[in-house]
N, C-alpha and C positions, 0 to 999 in steps of 0.2 A: 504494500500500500504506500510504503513512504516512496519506495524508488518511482511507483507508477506518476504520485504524486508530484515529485521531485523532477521528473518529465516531463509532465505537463508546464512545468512552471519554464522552464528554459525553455521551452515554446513563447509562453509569457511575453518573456523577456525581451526577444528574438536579438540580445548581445552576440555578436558573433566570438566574443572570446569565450563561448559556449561548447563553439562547433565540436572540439576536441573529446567531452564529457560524451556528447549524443552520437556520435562515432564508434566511439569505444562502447558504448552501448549497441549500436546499428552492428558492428563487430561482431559483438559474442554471444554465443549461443544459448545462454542460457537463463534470458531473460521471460516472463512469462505470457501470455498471449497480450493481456491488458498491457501490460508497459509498451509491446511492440507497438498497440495500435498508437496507445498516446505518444511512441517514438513518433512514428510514422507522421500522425496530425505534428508532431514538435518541428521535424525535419522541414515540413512544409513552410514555417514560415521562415525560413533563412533562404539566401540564396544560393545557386547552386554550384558554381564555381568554387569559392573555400571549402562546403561540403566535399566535396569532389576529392578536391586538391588535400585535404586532411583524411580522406576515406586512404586514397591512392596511399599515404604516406603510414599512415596506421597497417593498412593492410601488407604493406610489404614489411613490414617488422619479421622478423624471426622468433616471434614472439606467439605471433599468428600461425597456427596450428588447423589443416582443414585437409580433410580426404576431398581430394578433386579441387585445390586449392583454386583454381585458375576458374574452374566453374560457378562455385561460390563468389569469387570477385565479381564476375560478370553479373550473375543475379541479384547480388547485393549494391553494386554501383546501378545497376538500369532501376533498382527500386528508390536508391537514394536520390539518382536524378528526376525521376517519373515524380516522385512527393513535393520535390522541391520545387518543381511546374505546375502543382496542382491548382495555385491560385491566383496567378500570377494573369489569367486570362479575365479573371473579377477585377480585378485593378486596371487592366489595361480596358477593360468598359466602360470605365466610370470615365478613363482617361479620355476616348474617343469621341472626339465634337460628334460623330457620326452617330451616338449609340443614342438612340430614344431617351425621352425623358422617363419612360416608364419600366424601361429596363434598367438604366441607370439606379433610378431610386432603388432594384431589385439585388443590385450589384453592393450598393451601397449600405442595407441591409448586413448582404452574408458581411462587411467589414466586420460587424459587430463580433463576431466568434472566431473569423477567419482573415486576419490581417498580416499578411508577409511583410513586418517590421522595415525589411530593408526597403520597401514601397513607399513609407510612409512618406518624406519624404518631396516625392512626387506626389501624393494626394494633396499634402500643404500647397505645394505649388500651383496645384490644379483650385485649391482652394481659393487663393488668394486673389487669380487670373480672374478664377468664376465667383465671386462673394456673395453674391445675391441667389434669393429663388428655394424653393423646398430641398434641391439638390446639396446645398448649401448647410443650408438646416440641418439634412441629417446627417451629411460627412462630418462634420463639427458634432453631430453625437454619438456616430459610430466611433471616429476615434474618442472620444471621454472614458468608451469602454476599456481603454488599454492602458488600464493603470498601473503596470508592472512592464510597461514598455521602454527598450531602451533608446526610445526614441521622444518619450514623454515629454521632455523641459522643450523640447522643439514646437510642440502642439501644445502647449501652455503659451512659448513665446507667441505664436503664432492666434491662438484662441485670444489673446490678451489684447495684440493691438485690434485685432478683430473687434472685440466687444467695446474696445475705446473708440471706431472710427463712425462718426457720425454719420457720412454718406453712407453706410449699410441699414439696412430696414432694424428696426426694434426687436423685429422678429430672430434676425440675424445674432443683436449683437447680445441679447439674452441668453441662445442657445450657444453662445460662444463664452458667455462670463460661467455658466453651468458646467461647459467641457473645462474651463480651467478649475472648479471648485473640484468636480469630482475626482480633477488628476493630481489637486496639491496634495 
């Protein structure tokens, strides 16, 4: 329970000075169903290049012990990269002037549960370009939900002048003074 725990939370987090803990877990064998899944949801929100690049470096240890060792690498990196892509297609919807206003708001949703840390970033950005409107609204409350984000003080700065900037609607800068309260 505590390790299952303890996995979920470095998802949380999505620090990349993490990658190395969730590796070494993605690694070894003998972790139990539940931890893998919340490995798995964990894995997804990082990106997938350091993943990679720490799987690759872990796994060639001499350390690392596997009948059919070259087999197991292959399965185990195509599942680390496949998780780490898993969300990445909800962020870049939100991201798209082309996506519907009603898929969007649908996109922006999953944010709430499902936010690949190193995105965030980009959503600010997209924020800031786009400030006004419902879309606006609830990106500003999707992320509030990411209170254990290593990305946090970014979406406070950002939620902060927001709620200070008179040209945004009431609407706007309420739900932005909110996203700062719930992340301090």
């Amino acid at each position: 329970l505590v390790q299952r725990y303890g996995v979920r939370y470095l998802g949380k987090s999505g620090d990349e000075r993490l990658i190395p803990a969730l590796i070494r877990l993605a690694i070894s064998n003998n972790t139990s169903e539940r931890t893998n899944f919340n490995l798995m949801n964990s894995i997804s929100m990082f990106p997938e290049k350091p993943l990679l690049s720490e799987f690759d470096r872990q796994f060639s240890s001499d350390d690392v012990h596997y009948i059919h060792k070259d087999k197991v690498r292959q399965m185990i990196r195509k599942t680390i990269s496949r998780n780490s892509a898993k969300w990445l297609n909800e962020v870049d919807a939100i991201l798209n002037p082309e996506t519907t206003d009603k898929k969007r708001m649908s996109k922006i949703r999953t944010l709430r549960n499902y936010c690949p840390h190193h995105r965030i970033p980009d959503l600010l950005r997209y924020l800031e370009a786009h400030p006004q409107g419902d879309a606006a609204v609830s990106l500003l409350e999707a992320l509030g939900w990411h209170t254990n984000s290593c990305h946090k003080g970014e979406v406070i700065e950002t939620a902060l002048r927001m709620s200070r900037d008179s040209r945004l609607s009431e609407e706007v800068r309420l739900e932005a003074l909110k996203t700062v309260n719930r992340l301090r």
